[in-house]
Backbone bond lengths (Angstrom), bond angles and torsions (degrees), N, CA, C in turn:
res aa  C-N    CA-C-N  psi(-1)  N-CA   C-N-CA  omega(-1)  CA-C   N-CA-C  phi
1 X - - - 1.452 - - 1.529 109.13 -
2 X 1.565 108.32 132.79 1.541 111.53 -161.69 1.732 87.94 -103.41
3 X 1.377 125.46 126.83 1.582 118.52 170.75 1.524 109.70 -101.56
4 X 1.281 105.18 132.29 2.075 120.55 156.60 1.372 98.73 -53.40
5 X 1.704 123.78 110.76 1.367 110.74 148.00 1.657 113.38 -70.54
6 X 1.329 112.98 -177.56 1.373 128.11 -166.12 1.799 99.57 -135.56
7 X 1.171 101.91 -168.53 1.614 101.24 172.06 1.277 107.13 -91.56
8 X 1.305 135.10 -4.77 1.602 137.67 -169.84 2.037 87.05 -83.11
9 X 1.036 85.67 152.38 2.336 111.75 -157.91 1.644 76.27 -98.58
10 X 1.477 120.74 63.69 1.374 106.55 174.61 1.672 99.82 -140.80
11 X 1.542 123.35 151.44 1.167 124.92 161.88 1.431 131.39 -140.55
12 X 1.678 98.66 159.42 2.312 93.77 -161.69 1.490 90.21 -60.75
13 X 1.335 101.54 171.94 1.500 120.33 175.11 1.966 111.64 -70.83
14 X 1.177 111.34 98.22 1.378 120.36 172.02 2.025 110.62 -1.17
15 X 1.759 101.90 -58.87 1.485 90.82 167.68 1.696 140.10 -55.85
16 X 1.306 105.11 -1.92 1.216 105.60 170.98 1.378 121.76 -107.91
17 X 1.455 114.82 22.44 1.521 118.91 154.44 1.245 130.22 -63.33
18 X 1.296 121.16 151.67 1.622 114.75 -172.32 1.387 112.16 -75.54
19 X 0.995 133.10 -176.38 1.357 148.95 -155.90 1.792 105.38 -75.79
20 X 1.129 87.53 -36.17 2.177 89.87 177.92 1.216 115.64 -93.94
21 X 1.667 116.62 8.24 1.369 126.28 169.67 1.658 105.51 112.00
22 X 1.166 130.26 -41.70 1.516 137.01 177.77 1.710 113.50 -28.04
23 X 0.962 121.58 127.87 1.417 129.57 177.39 1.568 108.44 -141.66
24 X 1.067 114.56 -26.07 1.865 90.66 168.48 1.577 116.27 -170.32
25 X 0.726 154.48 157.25 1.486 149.63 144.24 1.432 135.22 -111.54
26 X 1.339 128.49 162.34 1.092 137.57 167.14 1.889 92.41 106.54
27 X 1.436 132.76 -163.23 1.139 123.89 -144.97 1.596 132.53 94.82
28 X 1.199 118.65 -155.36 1.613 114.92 170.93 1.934 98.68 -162.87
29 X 0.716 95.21 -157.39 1.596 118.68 -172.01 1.469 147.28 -102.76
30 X 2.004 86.85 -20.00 1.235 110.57 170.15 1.711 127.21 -6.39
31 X 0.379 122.17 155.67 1.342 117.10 170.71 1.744 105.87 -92.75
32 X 1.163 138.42 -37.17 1.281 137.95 -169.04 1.650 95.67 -98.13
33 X 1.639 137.39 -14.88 1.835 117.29 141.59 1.707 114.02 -71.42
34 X 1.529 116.24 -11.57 1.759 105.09 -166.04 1.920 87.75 -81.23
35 X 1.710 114.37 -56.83 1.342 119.59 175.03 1.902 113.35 -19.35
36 X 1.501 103.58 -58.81 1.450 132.82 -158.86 1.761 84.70 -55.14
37 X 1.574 101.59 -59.96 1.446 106.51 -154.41 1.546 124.98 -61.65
38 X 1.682 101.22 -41.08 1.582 126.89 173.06 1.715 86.55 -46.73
39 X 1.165 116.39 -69.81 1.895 127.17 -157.52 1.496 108.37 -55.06
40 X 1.118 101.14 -21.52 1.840 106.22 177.32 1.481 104.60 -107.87
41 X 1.277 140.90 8.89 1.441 128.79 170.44 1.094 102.77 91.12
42 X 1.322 141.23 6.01 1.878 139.46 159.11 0.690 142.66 -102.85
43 X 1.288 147.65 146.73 1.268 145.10 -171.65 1.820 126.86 -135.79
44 X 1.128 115.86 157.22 1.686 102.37 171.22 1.313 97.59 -93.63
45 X 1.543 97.71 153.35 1.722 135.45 171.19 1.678 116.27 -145.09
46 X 0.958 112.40 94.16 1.522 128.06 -164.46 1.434 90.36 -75.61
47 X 1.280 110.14 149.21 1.480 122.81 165.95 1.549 107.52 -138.97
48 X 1.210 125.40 132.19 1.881 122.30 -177.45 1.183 117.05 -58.56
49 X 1.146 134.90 140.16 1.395 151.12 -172.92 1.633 114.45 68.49
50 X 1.634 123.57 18.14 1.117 107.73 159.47 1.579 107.81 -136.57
51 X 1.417 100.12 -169.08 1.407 115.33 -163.98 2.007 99.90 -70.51
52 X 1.645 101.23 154.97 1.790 72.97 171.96 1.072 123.84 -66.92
53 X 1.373 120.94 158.35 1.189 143.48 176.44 1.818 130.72 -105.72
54 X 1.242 105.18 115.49 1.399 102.51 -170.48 1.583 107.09 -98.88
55 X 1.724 117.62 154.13 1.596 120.43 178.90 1.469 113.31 -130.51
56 X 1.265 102.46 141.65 1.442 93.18 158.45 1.629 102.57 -146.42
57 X 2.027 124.64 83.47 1.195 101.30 162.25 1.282 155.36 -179.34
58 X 1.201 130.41 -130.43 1.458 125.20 -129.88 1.472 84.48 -109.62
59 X 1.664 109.43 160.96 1.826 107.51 -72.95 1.317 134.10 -0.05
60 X 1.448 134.20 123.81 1.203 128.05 154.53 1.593 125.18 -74.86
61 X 1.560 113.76 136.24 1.757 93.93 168.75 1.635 116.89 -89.26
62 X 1.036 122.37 157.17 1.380 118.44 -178.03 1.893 98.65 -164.52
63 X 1.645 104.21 132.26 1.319 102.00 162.21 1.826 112.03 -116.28
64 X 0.940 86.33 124.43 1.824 110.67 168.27 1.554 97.64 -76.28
65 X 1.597 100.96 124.88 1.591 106.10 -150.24 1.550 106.28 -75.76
66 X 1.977 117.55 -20.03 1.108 96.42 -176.42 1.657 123.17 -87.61
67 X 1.763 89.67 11.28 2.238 92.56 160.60 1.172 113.05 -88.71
68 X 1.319 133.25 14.73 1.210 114.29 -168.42 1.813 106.45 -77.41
69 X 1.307 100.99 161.11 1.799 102.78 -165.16 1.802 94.96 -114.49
70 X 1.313 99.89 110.87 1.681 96.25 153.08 1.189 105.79 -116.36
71 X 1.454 93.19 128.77 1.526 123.25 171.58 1.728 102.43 -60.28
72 X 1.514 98.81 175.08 1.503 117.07 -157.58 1.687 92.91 -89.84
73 X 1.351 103.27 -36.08 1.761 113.93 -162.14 1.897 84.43 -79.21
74 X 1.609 111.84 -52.93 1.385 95.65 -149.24 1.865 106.55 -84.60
75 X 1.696 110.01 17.22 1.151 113.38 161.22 1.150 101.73 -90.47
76 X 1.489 148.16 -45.55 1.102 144.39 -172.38 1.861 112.99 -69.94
77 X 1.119 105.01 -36.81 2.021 98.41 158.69 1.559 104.61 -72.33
78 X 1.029 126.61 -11.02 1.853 108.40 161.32 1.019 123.45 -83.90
79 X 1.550 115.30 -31.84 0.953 110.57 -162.72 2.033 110.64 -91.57
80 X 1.451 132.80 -23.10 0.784 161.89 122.13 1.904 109.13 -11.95
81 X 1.806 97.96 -32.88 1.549 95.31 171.24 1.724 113.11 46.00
82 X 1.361 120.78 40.90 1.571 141.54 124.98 1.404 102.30 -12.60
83 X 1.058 116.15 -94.98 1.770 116.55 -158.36 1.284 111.36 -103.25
84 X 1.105 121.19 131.10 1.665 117.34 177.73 1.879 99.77 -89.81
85 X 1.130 86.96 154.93 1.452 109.86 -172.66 1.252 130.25 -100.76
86 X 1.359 133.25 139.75 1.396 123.82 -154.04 1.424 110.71 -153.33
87 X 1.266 134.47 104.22 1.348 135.50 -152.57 1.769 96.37 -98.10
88 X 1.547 126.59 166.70 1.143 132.56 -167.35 1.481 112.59 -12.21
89 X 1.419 120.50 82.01 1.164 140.41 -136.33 1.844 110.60 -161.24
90 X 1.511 124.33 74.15 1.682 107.28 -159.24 1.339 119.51 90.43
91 X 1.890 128.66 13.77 0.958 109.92 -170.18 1.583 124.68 -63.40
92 X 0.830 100.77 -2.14 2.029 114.24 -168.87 1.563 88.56 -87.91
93 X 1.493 140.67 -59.76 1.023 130.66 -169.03 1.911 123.97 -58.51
94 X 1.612 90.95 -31.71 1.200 106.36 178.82 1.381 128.92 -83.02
95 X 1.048 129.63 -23.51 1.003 135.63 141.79 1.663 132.78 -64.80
96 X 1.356 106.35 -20.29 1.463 110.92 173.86 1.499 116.98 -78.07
97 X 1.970 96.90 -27.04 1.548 99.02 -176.19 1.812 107.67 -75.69
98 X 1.448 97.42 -37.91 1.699 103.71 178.64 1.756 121.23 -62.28
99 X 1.523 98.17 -3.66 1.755 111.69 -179.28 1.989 94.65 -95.98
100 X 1.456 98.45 -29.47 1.540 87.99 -173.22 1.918 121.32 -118.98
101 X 1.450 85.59 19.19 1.714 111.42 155.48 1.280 126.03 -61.13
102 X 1.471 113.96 88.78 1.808 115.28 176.93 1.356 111.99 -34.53
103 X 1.494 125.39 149.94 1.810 107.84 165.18 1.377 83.88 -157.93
104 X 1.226 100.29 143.53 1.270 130.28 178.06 1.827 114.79 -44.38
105 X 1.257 115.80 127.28 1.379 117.25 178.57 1.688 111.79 75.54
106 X 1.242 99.20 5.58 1.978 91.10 169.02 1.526 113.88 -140.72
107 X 1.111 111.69 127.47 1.452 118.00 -179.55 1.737 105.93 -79.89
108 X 0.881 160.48 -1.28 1.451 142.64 141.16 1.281 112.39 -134.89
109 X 1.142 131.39 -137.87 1.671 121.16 -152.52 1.982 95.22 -162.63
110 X 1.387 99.21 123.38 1.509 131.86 158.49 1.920 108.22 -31.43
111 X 1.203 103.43 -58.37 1.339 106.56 -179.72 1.670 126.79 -89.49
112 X 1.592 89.99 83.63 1.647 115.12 170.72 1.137 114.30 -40.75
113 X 1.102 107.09 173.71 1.516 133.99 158.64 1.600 111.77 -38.40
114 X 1.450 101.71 -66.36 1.516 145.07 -150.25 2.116 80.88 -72.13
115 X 1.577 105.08 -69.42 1.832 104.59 -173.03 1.481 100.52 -47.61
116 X 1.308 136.45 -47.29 1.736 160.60 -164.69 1.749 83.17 -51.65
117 X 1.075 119.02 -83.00 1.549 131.42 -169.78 1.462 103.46 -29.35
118 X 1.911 104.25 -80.25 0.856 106.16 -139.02 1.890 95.84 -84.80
119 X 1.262 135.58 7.04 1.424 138.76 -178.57 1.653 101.79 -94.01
120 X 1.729 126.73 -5.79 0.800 122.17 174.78 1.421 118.22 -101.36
121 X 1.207 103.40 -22.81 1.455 110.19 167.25 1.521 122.32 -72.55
122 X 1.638 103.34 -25.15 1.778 111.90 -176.65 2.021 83.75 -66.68
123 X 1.243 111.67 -35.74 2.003 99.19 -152.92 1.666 96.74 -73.39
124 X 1.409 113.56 -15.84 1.228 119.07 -158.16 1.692 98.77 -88.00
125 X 1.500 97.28 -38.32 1.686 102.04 175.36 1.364 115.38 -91.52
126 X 1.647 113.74 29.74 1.261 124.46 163.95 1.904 103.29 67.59
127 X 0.886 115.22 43.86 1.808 110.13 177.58 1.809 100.53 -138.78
128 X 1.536 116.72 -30.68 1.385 100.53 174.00 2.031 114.88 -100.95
129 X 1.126 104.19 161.20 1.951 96.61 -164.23 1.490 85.81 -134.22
130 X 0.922 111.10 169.88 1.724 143.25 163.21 1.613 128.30 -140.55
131 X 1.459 119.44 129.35 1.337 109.10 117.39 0.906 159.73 -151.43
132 X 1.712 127.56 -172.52 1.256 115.03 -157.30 1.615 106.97 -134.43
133 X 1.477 92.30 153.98 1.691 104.36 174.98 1.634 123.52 -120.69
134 X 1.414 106.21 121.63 1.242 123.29 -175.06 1.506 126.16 -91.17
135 X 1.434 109.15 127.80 1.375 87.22 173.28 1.753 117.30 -145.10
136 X 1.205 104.89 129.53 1.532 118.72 -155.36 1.672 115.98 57.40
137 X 1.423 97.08 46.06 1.715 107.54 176.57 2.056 110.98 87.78
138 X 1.367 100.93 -0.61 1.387 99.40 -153.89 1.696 94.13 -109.72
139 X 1.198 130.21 126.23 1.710 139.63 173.70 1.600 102.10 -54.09
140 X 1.210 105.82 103.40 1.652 96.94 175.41 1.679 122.11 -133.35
141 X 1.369 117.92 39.33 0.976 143.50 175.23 1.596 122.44 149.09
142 X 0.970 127.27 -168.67 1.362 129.96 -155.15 1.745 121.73 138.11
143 X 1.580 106.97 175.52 1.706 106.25 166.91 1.510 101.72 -179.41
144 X 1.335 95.31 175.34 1.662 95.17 -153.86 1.532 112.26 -151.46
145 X 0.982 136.04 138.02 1.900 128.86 -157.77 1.809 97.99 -163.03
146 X 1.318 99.57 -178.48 1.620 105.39 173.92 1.246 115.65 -124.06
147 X 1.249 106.92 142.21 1.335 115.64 -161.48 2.103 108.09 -108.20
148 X 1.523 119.08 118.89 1.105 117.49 178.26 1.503 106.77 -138.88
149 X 1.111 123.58 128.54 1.606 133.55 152.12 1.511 91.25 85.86
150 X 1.358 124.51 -123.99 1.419 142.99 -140.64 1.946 87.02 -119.08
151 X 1.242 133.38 28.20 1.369 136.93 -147.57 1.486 119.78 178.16
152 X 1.980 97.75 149.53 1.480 103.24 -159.09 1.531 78.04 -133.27
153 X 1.227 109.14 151.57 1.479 121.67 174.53 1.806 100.64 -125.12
154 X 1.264 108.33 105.51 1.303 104.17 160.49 1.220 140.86 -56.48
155 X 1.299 155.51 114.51 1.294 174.00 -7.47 1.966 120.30 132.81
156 X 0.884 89.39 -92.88 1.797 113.74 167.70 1.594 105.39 -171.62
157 X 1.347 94.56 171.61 2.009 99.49 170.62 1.729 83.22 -162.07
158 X 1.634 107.30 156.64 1.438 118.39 -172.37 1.966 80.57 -135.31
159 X 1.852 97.00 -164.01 1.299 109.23 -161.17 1.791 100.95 -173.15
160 X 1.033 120.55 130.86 1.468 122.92 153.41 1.131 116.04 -140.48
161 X 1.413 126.30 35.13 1.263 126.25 154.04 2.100 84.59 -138.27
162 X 1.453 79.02 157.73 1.857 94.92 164.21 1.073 126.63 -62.97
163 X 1.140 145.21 115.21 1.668 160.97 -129.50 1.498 115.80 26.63
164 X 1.453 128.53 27.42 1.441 96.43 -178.59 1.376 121.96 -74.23
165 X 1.811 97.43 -26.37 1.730 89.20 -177.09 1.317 100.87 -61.91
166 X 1.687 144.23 -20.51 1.270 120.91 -155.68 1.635 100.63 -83.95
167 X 1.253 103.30 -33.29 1.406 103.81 -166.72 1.370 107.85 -58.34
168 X 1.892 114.75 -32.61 1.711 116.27 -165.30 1.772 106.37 -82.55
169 X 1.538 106.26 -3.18 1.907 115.75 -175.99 1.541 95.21 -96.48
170 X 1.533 124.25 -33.13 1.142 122.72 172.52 1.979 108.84 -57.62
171 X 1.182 116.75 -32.51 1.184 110.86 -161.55 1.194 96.16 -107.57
172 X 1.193 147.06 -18.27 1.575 151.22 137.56 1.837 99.76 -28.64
173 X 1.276 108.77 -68.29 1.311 92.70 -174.09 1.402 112.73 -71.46
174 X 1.431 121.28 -30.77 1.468 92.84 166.19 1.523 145.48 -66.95
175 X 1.288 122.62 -2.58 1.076 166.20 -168.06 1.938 106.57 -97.06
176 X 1.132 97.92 -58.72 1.847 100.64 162.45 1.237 122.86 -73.12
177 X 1.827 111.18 -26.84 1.890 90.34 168.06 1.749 108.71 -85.08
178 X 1.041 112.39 -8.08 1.699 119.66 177.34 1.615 108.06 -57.73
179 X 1.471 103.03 -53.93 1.513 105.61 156.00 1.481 133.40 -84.12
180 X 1.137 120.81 20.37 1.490 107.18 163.36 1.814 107.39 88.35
181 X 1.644 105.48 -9.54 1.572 103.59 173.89 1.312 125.66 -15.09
182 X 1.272 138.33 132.66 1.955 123.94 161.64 1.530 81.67 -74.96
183 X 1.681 133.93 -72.33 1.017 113.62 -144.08 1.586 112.76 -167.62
184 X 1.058 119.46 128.66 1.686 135.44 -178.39 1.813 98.10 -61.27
185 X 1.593 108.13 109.06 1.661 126.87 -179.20 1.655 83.00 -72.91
186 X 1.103 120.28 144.59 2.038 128.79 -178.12 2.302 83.23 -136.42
187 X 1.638 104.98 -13.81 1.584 91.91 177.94 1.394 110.93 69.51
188 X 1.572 124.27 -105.65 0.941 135.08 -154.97 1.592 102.82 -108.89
189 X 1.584 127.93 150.59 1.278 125.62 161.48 1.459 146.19 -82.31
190 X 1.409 112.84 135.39 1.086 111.15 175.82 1.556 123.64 -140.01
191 X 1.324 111.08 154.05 1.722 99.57 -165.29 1.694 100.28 -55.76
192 X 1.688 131.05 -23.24 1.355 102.27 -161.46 1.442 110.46 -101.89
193 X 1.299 117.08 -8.76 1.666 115.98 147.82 1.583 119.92 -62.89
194 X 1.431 108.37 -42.83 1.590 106.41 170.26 1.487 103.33 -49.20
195 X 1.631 120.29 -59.80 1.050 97.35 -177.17 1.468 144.04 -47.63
196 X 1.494 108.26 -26.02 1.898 112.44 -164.74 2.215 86.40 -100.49
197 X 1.234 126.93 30.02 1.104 131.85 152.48 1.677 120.68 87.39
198 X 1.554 101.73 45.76 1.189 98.09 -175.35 1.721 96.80 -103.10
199 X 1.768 99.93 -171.97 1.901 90.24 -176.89 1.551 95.12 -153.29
200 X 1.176 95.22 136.27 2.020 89.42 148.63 1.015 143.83 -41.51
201 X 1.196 119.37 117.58 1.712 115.88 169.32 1.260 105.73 -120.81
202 X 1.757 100.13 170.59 1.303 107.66 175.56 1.421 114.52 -72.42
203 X 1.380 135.38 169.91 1.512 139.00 -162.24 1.468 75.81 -77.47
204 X 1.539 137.42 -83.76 1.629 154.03 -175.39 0.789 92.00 -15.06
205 X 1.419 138.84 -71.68 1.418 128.44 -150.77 1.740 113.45 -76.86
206 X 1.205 108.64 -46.40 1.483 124.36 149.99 1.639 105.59 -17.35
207 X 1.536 97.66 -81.30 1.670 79.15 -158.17 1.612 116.25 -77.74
208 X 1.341 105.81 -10.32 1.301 97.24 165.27 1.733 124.94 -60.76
209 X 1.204 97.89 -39.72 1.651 109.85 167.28 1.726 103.24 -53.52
210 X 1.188 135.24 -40.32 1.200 138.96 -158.92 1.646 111.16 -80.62
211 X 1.857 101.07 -30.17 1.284 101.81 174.85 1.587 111.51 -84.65
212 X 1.700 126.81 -2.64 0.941 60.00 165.97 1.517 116.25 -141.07
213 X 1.935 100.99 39.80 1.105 117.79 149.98 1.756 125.08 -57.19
214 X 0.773 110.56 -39.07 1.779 116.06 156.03 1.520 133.67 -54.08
215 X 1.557 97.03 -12.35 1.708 93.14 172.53 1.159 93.74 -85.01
216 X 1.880 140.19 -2.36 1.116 118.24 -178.82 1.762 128.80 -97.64
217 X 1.151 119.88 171.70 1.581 104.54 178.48 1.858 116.94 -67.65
218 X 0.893 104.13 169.25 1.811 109.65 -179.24 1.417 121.89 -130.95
219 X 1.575 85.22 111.06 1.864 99.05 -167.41 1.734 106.70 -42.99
220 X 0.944 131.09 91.83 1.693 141.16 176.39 1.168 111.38 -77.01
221 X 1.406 132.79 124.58 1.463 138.80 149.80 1.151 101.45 112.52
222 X 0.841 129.40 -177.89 1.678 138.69 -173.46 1.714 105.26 -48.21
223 X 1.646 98.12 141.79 1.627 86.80 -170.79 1.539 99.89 -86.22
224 X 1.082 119.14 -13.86 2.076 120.25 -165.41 1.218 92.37 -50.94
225 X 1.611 130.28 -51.84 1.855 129.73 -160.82 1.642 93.47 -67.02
226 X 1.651 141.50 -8.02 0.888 106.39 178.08 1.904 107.31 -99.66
227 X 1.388 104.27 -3.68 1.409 110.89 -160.45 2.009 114.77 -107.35
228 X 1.067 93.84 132.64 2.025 107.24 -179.47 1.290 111.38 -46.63
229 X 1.103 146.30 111.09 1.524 141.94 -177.31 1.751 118.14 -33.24
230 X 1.469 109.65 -28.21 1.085 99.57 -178.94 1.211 115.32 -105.88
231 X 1.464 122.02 13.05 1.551 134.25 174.67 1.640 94.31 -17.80
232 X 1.656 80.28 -94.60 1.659 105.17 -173.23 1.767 132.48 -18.89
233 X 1.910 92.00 -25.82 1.601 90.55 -174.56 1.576 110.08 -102.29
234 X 1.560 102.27 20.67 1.624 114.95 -176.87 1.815 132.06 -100.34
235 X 1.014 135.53 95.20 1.576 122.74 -136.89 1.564 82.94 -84.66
């Protein structure tokens, strides 16, 4: 069952999404319906020529940070210190590059104008984060999600050099066990999140996990004031 939102800051119960995850459309961007939506297990996914579209689904992907898989090679590009690293740092650029990241099997890109706006205003009101990897001064990958309670909801991440996004998800997760994360939301699946060790779950179990990352507080505002200067130079 597909639901009409209204202007009321309210949404159907995640289980009554259809089978490909869809649960409702229409709405806006607000920042206090995107808050609402993250906290209930949904999210927007714009598609062209329709109304927005909200998701929540089943299977969920999710990596529990202590599966995450570093490879032998992509420990050795960290460790080698390739890209320097740069936490809520360019979020406007980074996200613009992840709106204009080719990907395989889709002719244009989820992240509008309209997601662009209003995901810059969440980083600005301290709820969306980034990061990014530099190399020889130059932004060459990165990714970017929202961050609530005990939890990170992944977003997108792009790349123009070879592994940078992996290297900047590597430091995302290090960065989420620093805070106490349960677990990096990846949403939907794909073989190259499967690959760095995320898994399916059931939607149920999902949001139960979600409730009760939300009884916790939410690192707000720039993440650097929560992090040691030399975090970053620590594998």
């Amino acid at each position: 069952m597909v639901f009409q939102l209204t202007r009321d800051l309210i949404f159907p119960n995640p289980d009554y999404a259809e089978e490909d995850g869809l649960l409702a459309i229409g709405g806006d961007l607000s920042l206090e319906r995107l808050l609402l939506a993250y906290s209930n297990g949904i999210f927007p996914w714009p598609a062209e020529g329709y109304p927005l579209l909200w998701w929540s689904p089943n299977p969920r992907l999710v990596l529990f940070l202590n599966n995450f898989k570093l490879s032998k090679s992509l420990k050795k590009t960290i460790e080698k210190q390739k890209f320097e690293i740069k936490i809520d740092t360019d979020f406007e650029q980074i996200i613009q590059n992840c709106s204009d990241a080719k990907r395989m099997g889709q002719d244009g890109t989820w992240i509008t104008l309209d997601i662009v706006n209003a995901y810059i205003k969440m980083h600005y009101e301290g709820f969306a984060h980034c990061i990014g990897a530099y190399y020889d001064g130059r932004l060459v990958g990165g990714l970017y999600g929202i961050s609530l309670g005990s939890a990170f909801f992944g977003e997108s991440m792009f790349h123009l050099e070879s592994d940078a996004s992996k290297v900047a998800f590597y430091y995302l997760v290090k960065i989420a066990k620093l805070f106490n994360f349960h677990y990096i939301d990846a949403q939907t699946t794909t073989t190259h999140l499967l690959s760095l060790g995320a898994q399916e779950i059931e939607r149920t179990d999902f949001l139960k996990l979600l409730d009760e990352s939300n009884e916790n507080a939410t690192y707000r505002g720039n993440w650097n004031q929560f992090i040691k200067p030399n975090f970053l130079k620590e594998l």
